[in-house]
C-alpha positions as CSV (number, residue, x, y, z in Angstrom):
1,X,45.9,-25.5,48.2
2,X,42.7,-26.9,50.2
3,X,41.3,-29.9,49.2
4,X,38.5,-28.7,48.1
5,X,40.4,-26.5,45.4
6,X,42.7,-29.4,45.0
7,X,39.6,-31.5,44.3
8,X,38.6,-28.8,41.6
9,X,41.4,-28.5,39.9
10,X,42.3,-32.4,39.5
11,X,38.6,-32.4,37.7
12,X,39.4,-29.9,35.4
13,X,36.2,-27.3,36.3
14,X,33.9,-30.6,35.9
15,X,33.4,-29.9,40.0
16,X,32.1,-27.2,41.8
17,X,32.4,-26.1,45.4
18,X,30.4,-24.2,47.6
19,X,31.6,-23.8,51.0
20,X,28.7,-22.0,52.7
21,X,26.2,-22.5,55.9
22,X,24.1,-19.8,54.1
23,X,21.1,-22.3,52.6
24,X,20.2,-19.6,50.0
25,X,23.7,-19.5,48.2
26,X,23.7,-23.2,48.0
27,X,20.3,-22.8,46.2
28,X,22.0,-20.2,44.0
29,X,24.8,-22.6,43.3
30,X,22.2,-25.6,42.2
31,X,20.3,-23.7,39.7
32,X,22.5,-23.9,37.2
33,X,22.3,-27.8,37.9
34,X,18.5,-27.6,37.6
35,X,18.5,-25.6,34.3
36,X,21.1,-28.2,32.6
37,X,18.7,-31.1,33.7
38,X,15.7,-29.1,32.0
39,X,17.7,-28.7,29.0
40,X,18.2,-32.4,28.8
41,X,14.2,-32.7,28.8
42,X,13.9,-30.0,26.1
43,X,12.9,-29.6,22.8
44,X,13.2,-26.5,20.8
45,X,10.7,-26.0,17.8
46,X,12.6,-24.2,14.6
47,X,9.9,-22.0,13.1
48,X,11.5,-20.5,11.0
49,X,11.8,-20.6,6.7
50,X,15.3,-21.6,6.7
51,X,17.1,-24.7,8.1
52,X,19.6,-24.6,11.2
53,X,22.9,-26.0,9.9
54,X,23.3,-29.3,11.2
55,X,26.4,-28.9,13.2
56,X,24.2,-26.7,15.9
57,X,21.8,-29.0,16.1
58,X,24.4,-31.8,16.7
59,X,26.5,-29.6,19.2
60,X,23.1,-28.1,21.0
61,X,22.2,-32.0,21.2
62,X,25.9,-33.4,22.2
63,X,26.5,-30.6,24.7
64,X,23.2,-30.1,26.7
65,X,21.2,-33.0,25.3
66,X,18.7,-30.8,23.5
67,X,16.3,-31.9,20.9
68,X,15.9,-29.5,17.6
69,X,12.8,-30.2,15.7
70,X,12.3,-28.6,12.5
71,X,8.7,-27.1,12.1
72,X,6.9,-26.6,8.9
73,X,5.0,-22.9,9.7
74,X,2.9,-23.5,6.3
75,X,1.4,-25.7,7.9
């Protein structure tokens, strides 16, 4: 195995690799980066008449960081 893939695999799939001189695949491979530090900054408004259960909300907020904020639409 290379050490790159070694490298991968002692992380667990916490690492990712791209092994490429093409510029525009790396930007493909960092998007996903970008999106997860967007979803850190986030906040999703709940609109609707009936509660989230609270386990989402705690999972959408442990696992990407995500704010959920219950919205009265009665106003």
């Amino acid at each position: 195995m290379d050490r790159f893939g070694s490298l991968q695999k002692e992380h667990k799939g916490q690492l990712d690799v791209i092994l490429s001189s093409d510029l525009k695949q790396l930007a493909v491979g960092i998007s996903p980066f970008r999106a997860i530090h967007h979803l850190r900054e986030a906040k999703i408004l709940n609109v609707t008449e009936r509660a989230l259960d609270p386990k989402f909300i705690e999972t959408v907020d442990a696992t990407f960081g995500t704010t959920v904020i219950p919205v009265n639409s009665r106003g």
